[in-house]
GULO-926247 format. One line per 4 residues: number of its first residue (from 0); their letters; for each residue x, y, z of N, C-alpha, C. Coordinates in steps of 0.02 Angstrom, whole numbers. Layout:
<pts>
NUM) A) X/Y/Z/X/Y/Z/X/Y/Z | ... $
</pts>
This chain:
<pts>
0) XXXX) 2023/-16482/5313/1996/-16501/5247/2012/-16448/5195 | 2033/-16468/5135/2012/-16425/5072/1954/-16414/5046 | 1937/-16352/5033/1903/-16350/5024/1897/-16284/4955 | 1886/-16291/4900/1886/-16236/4842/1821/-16232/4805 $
4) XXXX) 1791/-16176/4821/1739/-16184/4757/1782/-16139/4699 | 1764/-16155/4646/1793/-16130/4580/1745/-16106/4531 | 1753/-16057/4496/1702/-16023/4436/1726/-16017/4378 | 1697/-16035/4348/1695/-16033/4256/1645/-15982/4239 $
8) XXXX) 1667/-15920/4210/1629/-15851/4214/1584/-15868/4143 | 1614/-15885/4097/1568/-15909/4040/1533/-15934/4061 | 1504/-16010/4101/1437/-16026/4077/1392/-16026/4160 | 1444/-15981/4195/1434/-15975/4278/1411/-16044/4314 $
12) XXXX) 1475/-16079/4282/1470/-16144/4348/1520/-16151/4408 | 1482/-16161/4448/1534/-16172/4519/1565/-16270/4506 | 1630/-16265/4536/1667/-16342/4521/1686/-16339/4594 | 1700/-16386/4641/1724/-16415/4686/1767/-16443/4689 $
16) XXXX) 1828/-16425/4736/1868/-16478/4739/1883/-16487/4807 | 1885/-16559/4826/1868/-16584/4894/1940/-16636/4925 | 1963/-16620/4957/2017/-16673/4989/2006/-16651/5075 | 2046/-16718/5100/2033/-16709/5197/2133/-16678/5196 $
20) XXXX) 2162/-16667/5163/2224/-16641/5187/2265/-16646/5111 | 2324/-16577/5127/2370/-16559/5063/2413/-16647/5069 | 2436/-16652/5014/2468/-16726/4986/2424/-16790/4996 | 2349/-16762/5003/2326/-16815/4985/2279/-16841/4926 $
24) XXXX) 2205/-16884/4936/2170/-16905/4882/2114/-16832/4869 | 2104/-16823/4816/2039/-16758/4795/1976/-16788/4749 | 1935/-16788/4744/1885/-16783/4718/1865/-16681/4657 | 1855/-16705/4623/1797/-16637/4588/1750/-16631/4581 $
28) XXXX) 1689/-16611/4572/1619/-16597/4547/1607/-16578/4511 | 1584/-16561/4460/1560/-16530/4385/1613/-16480/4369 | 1681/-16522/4357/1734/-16489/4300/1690/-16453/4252 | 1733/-16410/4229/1741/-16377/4165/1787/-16391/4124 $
32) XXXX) 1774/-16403/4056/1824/-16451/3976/1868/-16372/3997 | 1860/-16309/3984/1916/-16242/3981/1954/-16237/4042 | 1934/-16260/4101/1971/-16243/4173/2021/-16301/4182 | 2042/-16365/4153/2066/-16408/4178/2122/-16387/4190 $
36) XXXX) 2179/-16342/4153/2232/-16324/4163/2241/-16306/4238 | 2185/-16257/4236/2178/-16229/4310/2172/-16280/4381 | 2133/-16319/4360/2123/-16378/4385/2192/-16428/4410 | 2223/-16452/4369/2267/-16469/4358/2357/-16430/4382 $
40) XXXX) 2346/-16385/4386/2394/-16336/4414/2369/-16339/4495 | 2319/-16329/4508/2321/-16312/4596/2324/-16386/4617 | 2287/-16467/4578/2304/-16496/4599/2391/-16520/4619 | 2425/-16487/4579/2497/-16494/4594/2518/-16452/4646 $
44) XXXX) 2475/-16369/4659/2525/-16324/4695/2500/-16389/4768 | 2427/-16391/4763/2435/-16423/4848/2432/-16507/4850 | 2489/-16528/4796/2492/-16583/4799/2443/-16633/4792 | 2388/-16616/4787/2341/-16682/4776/2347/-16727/4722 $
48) XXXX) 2314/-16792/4737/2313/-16834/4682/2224/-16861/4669 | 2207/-16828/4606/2125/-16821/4598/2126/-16895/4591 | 2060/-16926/4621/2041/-16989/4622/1968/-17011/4605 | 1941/-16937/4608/1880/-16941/4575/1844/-16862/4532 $
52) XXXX) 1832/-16881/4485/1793/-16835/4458/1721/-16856/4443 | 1676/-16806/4471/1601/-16812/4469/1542/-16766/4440 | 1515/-16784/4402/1440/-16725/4371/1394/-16755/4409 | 1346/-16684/4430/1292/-16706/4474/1236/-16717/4401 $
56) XXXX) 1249/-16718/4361/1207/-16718/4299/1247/-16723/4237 | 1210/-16737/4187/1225/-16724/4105/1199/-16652/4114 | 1284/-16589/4087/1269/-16524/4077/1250/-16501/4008 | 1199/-16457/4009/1181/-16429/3929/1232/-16359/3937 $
60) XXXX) 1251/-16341/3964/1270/-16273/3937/1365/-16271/3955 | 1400/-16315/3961/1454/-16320/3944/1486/-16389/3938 | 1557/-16401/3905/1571/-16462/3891/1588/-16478/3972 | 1603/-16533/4002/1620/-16565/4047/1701/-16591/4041 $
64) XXXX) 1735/-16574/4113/1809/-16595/4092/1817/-16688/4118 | 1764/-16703/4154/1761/-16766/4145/1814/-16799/4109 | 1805/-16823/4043/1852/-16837/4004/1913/-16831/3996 | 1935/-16757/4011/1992/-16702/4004/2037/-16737/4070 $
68) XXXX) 2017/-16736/4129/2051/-16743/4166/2069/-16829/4195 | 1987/-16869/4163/2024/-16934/4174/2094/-16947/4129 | 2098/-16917/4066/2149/-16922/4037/2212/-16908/4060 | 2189/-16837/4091/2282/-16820/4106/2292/-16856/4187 $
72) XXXX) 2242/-16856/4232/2259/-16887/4304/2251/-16959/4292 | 2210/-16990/4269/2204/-17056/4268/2147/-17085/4318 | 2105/-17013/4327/2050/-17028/4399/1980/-17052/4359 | 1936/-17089/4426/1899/-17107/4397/1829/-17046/4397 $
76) XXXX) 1794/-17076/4332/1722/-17044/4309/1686/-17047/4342 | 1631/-17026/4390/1592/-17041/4410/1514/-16999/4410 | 1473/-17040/4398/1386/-17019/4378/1328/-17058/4409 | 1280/-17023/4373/1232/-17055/4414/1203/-17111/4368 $
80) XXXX) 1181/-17174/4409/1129/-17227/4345/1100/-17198/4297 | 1045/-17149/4292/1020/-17162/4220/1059/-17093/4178 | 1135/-17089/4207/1145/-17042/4134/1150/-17060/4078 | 1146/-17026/4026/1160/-17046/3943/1241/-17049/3932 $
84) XXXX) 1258/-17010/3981/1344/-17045/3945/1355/-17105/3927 | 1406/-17101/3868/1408/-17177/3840/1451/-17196/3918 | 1514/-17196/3921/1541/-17243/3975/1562/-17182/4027 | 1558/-17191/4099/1588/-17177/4156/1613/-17236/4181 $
88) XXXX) 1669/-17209/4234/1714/-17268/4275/1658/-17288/4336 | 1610/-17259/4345/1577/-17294/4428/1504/-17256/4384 | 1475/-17283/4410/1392/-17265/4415/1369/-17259/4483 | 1317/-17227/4495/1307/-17201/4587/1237/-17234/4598 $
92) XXXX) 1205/-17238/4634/1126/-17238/4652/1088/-17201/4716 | 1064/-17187/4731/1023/-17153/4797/1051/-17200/4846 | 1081/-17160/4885/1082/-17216/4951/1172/-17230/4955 | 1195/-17215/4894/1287/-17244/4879/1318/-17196/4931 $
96) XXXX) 1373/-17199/4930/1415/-17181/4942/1478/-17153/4898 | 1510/-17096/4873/1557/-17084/4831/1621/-17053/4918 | 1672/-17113/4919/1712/-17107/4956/1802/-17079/4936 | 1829/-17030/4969/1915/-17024/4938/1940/-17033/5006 $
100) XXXX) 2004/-17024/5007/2027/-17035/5094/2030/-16983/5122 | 1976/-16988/5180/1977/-16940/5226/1892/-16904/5229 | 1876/-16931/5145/1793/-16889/5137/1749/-16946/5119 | 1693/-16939/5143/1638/-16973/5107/1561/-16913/5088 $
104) XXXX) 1519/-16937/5036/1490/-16892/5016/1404/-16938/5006 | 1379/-16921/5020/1293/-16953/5025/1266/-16934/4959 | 1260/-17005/4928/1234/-16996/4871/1161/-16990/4867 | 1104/-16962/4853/1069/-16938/4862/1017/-16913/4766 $
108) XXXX) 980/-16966/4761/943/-16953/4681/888/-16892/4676 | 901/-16826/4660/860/-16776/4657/850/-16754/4597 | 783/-16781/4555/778/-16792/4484/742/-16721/4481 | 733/-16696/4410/685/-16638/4395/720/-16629/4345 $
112) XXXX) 760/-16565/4364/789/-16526/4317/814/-16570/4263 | 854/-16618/4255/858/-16689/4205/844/-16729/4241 | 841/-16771/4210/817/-16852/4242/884/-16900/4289 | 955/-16859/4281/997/-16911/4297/1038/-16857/4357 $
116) XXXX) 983/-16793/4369/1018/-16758/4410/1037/-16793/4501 | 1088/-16769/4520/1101/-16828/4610/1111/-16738/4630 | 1103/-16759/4697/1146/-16702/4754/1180/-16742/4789 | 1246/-16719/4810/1296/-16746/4875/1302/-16707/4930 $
120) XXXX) 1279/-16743/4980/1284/-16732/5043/1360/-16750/5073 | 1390/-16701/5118/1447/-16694/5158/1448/-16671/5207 | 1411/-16683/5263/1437/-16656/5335/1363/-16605/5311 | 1395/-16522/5352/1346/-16485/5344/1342/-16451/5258 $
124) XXXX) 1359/-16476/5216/1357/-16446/5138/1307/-16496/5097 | 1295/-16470/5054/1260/-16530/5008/1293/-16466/4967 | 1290/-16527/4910/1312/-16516/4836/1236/-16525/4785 | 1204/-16466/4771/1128/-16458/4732/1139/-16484/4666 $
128) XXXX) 1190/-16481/4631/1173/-16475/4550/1135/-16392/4545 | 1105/-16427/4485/1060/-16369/4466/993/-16384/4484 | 964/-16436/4556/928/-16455/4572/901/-16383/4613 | 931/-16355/4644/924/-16313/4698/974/-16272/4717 $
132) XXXX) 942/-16191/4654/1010/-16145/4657/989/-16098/4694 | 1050/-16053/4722/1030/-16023/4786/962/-15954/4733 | 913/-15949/4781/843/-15911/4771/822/-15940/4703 | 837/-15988/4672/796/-16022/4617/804/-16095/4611 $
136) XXXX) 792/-16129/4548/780/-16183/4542/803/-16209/4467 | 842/-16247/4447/872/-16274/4392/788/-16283/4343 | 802/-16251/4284/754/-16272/4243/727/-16340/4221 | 661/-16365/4210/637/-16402/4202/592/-16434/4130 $
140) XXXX) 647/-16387/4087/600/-16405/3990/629/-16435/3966 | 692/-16476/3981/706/-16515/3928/763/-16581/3969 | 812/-16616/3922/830/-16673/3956/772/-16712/3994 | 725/-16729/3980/657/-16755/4010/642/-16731/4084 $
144) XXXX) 675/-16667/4078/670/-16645/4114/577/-16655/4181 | 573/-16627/4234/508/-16647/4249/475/-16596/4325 | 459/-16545/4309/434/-16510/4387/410/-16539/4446 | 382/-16580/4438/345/-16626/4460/397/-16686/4526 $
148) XXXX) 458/-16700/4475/494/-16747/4518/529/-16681/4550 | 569/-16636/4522/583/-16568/4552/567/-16563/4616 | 489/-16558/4604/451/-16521/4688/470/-16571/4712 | 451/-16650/4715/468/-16697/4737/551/-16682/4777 $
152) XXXX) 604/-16678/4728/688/-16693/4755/697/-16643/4777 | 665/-16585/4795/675/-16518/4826/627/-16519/4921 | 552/-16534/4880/532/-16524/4946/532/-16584/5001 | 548/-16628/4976/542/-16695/5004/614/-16726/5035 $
156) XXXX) 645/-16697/4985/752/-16741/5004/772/-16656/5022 | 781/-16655/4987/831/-16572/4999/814/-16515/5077 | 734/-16513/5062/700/-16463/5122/729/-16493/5187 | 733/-16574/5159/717/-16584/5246/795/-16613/5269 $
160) XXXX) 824/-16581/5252/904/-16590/5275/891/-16529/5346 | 949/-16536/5379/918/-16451/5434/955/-16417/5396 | 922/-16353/5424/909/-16280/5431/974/-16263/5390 | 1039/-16278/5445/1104/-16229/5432/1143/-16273/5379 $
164) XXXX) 1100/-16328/5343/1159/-16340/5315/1172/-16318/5251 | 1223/-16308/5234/1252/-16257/5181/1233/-16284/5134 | 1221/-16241/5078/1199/-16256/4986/1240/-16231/4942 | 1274/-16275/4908/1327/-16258/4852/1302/-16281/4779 $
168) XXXX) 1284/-16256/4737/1261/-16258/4671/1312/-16269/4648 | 1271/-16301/4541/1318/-16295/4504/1317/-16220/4457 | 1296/-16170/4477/1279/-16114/4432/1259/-16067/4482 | 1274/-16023/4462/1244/-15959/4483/1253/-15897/4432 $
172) XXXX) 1205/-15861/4429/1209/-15784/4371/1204/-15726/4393 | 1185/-15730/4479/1207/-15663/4502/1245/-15649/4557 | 1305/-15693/4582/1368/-15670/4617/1349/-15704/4674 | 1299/-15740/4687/1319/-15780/4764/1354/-15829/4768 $
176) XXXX) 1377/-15850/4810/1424/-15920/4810/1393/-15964/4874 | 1340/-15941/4901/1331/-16008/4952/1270/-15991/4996 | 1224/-16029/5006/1183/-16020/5051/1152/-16081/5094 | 1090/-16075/5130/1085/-16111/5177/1022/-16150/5153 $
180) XXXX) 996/-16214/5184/922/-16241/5173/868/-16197/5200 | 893/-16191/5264/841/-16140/5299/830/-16069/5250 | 877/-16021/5244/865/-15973/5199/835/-15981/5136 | 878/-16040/5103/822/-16072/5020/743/-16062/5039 $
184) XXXX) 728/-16104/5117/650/-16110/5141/607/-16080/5124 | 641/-16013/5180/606/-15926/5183/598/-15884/5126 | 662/-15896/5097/684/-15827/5042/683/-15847/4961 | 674/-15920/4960/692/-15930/4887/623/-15921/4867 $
188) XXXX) 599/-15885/4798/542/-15850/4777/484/-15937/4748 | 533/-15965/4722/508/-16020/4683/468/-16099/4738 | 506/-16067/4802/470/-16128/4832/421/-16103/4906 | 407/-16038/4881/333/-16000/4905/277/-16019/4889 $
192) XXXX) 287/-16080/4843/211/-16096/4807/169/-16160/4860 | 117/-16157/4864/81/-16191/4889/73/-16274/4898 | 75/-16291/4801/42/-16360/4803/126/-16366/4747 | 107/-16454/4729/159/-16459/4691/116/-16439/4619 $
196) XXXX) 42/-16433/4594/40/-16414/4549/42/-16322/4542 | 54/-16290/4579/59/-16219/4577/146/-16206/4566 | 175/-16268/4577/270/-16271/4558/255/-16272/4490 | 220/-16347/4460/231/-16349/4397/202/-16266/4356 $
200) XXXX) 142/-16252/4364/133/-16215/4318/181/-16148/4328 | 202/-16139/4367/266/-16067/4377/320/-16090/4342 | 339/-16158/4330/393/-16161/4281/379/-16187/4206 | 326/-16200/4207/300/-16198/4138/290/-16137/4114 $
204) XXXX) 303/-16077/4155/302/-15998/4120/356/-15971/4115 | 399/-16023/4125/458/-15954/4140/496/-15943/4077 | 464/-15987/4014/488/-15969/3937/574/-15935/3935 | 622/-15989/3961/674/-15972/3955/720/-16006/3894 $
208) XXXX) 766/-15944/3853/796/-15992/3803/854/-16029/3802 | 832/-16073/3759/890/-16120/3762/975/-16104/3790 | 1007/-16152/3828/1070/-16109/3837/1120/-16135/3764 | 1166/-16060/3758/1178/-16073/3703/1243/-16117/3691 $
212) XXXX) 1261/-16153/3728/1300/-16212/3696/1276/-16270/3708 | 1192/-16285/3720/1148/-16338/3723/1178/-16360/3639 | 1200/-16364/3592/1177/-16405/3535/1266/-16438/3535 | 1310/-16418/3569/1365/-16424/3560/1391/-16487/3633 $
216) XXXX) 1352/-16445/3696/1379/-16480/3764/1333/-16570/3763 | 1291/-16554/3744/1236/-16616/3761/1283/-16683/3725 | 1305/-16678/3678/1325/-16727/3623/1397/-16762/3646 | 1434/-16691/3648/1506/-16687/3682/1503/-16765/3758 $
220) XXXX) 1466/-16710/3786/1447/-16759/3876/1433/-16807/3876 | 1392/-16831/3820/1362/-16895/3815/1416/-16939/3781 | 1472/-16915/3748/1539/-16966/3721/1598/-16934/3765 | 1574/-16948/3834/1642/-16926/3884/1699/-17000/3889 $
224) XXXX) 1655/-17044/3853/1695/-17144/3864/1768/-17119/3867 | 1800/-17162/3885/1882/-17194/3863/1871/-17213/3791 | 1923/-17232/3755/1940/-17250/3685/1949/-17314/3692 | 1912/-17381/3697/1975/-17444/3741/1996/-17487/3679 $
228) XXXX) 1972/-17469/3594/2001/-17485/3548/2050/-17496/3543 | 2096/-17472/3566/2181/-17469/3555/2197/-17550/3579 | 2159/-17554/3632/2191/-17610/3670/2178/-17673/3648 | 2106/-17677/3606/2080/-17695/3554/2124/-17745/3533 $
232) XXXX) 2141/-17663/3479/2186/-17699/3430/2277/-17726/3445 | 2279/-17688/3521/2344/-17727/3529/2347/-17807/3563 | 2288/-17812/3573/2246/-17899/3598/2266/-17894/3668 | 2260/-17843/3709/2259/-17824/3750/2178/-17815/3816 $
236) XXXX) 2148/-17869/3760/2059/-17842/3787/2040/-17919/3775 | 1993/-17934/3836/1949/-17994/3836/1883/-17971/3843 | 1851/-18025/3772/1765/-17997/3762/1743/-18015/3842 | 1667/-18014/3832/1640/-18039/3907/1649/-18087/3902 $
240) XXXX) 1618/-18114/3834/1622/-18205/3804/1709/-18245/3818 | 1754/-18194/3783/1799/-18227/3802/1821/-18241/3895 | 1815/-18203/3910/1829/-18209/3989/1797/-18257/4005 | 1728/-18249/4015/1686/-18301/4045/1720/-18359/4006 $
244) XXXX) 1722/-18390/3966/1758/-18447/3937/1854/-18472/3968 | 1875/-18396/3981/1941/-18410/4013/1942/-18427/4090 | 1877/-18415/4109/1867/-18403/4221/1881/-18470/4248 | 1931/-18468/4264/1956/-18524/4314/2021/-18570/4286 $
248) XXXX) 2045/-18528/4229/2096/-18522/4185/2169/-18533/4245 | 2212/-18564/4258/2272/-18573/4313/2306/-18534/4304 | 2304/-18507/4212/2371/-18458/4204/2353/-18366/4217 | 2270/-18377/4222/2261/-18297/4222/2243/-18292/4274 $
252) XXXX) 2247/-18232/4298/2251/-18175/4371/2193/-18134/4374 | 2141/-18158/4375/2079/-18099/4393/2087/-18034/4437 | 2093/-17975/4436/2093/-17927/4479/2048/-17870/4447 | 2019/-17878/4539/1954/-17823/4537/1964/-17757/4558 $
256) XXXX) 1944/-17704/4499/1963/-17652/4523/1932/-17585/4560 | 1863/-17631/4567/1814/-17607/4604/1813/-17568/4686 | 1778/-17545/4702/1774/-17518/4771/1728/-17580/4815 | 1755/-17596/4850/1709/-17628/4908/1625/-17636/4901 $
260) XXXX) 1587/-17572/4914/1532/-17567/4912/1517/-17565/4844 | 1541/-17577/4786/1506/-17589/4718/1520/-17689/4725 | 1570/-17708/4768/1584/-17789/4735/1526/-17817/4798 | 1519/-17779/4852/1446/-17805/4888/1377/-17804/4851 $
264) XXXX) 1387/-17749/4821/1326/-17730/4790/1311/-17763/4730 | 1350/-17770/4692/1347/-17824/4615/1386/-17887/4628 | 1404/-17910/4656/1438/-17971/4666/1519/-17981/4623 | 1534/-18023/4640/1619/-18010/4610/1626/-18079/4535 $
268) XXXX) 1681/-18105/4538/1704/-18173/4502/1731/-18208/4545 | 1720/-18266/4521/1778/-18328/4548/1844/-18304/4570 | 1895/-18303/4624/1947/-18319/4626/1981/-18240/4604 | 1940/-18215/4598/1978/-18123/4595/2009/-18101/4652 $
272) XXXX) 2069/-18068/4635/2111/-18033/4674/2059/-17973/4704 | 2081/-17916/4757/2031/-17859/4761/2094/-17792/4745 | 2104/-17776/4713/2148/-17702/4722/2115/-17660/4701 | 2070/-17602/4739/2020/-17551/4739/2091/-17498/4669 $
276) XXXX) 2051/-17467/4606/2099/-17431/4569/2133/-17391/4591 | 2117/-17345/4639/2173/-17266/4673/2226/-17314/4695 | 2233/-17379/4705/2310/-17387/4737/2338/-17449/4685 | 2311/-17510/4627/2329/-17504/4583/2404/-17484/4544 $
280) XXXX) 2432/-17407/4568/2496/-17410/4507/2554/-17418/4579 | 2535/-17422/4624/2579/-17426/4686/2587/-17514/4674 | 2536/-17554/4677/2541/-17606/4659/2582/-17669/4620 | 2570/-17616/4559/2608/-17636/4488/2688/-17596/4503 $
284) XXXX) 2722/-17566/4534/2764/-17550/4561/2820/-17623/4587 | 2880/-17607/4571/2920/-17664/4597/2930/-17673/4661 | 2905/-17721/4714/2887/-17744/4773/2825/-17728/4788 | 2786/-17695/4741/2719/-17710/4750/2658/-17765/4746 $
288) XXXX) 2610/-17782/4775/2582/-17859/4783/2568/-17887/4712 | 2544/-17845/4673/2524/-17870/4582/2582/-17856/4562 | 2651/-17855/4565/2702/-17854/4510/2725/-17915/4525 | 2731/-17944/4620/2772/-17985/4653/2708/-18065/4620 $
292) XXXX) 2649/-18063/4634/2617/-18108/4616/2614/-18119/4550 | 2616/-18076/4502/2622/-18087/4435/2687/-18142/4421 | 2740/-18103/4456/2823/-18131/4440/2829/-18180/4457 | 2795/-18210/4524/2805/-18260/4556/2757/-18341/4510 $
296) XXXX) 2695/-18318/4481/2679/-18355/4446/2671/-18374/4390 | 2698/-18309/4355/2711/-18306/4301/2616/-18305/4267 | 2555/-18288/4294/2485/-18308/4278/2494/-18203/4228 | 2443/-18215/4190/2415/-18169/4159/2375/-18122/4182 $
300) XXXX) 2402/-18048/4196/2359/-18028/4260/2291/-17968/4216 | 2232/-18007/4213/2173/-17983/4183/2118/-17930/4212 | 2132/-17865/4213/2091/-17852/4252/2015/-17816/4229 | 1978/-17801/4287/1905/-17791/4279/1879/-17738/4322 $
304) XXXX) 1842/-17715/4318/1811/-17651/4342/1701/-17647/4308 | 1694/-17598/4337/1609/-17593/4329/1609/-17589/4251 | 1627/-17551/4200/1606/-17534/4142/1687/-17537/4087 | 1752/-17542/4136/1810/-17550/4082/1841/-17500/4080 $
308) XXXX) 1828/-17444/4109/1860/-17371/4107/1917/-17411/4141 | 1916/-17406/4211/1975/-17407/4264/2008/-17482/4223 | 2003/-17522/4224/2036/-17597/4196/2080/-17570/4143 | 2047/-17516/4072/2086/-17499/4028/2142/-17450/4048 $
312) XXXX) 2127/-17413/4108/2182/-17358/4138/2245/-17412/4165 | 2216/-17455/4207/2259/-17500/4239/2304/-17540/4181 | 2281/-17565/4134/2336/-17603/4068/2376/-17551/4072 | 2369/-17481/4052/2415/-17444/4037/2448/-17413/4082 $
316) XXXX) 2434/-17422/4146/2484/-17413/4185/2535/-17465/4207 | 2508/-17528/4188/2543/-17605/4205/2590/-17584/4157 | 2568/-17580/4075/2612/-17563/4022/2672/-17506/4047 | 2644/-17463/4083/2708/-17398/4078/2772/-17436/4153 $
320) XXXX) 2738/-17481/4206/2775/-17493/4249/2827/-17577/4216 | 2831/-17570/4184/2842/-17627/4127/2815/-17692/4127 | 2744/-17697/4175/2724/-17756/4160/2667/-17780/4130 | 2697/-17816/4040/2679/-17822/4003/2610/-17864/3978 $
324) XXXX) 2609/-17926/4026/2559/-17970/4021/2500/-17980/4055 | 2465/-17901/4025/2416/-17885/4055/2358/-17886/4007 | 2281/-17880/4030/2234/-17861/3972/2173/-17856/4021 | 2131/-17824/3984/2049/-17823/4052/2021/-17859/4012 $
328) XXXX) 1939/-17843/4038/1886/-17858/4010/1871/-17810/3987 | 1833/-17811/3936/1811/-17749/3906/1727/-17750/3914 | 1709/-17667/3940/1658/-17676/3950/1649/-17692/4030 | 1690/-17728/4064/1677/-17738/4144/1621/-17778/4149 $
332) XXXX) 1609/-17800/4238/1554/-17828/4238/1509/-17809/4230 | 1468/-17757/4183/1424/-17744/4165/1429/-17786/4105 | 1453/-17777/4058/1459/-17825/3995/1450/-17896/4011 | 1503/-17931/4081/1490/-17977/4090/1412/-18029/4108 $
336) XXXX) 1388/-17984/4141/1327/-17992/4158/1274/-17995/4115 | 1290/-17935/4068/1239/-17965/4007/1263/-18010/3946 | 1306/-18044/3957/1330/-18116/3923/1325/-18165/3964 | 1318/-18156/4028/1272/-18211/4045/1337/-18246/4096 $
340) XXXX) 1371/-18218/4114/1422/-18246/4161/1405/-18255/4219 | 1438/-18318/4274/1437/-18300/4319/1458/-18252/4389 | 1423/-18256/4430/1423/-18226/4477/1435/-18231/4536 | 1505/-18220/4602/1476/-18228/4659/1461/-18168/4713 $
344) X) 1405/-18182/4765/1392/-18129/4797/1394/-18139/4880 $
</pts>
């Protein structure tokens, strides 16, 4: 396995980058907007092809490369349900699964420190956020933030993982890079306290100030979307309304660009193709199954995804492999759903 933790000395965040072997699929964890180069360079020295980028939270104290790197890789966004970002490519829930080839990662909802904070579980590692940093605890004053659910996603989900399994944060400020549950247990100062109201009032004292690119990162993170205007205006985009009005159309090509366990989980459309996005531009490729079915029927190949990120990546990769008569939905089946479309499950 690969395995890299990475540091951004400015705002001391640790980033992950995760693949099961060199030339294959990678995942990230709480990029940094300044490291992507860096990012982006080792994904070339060891060949990977990023397929997912992930925040265990909305960050206050630096921008997120989220954005940065769906742009230049073409990978998808991924978060938890109730973040404030306007658009990500996948949304997660307790219990999901965030899968690349070769890894899977236990999605896992550990609220406090913000409200939309997750940890990922992998084998013997979990991935904390700023839920659970090694000998402390991600602050709890703001982003609705809450001590309370804290003690909750700490002593209740997190404690009771075993002993040896490893703890990887998104931060640290004094030079560790990794510790254990069992050691957090014994040694971490903050979860010596008794009751869960003897948690809250210790972090209701700890009068810490604001971090200082809170007025800059919060705003930034929260407009991490795609742009899908363009496609807009090149009439390259179907409303929800229009789709639902086109479904069962002879000349158009529904394709879903969903993962498996999201089209179980929300149900699909009528008569949709399935091509999960990481394989997609192999697809649209000449002798690939969506260039050969397109050609062969000459149908309009429309595609769809959870929120429109991946569908709008996919036009423009149909566009760059020269095939032209493409367009999504805009918005995905989330849009669809609240226009009132059908559904099958």
């Amino acid at each position: 396995m690969i395995f890299r933790q990475l540091f951004d000395s400015v705002s001391g965040t640790y980033s992950y980058l995760l693949a099961s072997r060199a030339g294959g699929e990678a995942l990230i964890l709480d990029p940094v907007l300044e490291k992507v180069d860096r990012y982006c360079q080792l994904l070339r020295e060891l060949d990977l092809k990023l397929v997912k980028a992930v925040d265990t939270h909305l960050h206050a104290d630096h921008v997120t490369g989220l954005g940065e790197l769906r742009d230049r890789t073409h990978c998808m966004t991924v978060m938890g349900d109730q973040t404030k970002a306007d658009v990500v490519a996948m949304r997660v829930a307790d219990g999901d699964k965030v899968t690349i080839e070769g890894l899977s990662l236990d999605v896992m909802y550990t609220p406090g420190h913000t409200d939309d904070s997750y940890s990922y579980l992998m084998g013997d590692r979990v991935f904390t956020g700023d839920t659970l940093l090694i000998r402390g605890t991600g602050r709890t004053d703001f982003q609705n933030g809450s001590s309370r659910a804290q003690y909750d996603s700490i002593f209740n989900r997190l404690l009771k993982l075993p002993d040896e399994t490893m703890v990887f944060p998104a931060h640290d400020y004094k030079g560790d890079t990794v510790s254990t549950i069992g050691e957090e247990k014994r040694y971490n100062p903050r979860l010596q306290v008794r009751s869960v109201d003897e948690y809250i009032e210790l972090m209701a004292n700890l009068k810490l100030p604001n971090p200082k690119m809170m007025d800059v990162a919060v705003p930034a993170n929260m407009h991490v979307g795609l742009h899908q205007e363009e496609l807009e205006k090149e009439g390259r985009a179907l409303s929800a309304v229009e789709a639902i009005r086109a479904l069962g159309r002879p000349d158009i090509l529904l394709v879903d660009l969903r993962e498996t366990n999201e089209r179980l989980k929300h149900g699909t459309l009528e008569g949709a193709l399935h091509t999960p996005y990481p394989s997609v531009e192999e697809s649209l490729k000449p002798g690939g199954m969506l260039r050969e079915v397109a050609a062969a029927t000459g149908r309009r190949v429309v595609f769809f995804c959870a929120f429109g990120e991946r569908s709008a990546m996919a036009v423009a990769a149909a566009k760059k492999a020269g095939l032209l008569n493409t367009a999504h939905i805009a918005g995905g089946i989330d849009a669809w759903k609240k226009a009132g479309g059908p559904m099958l499950h």
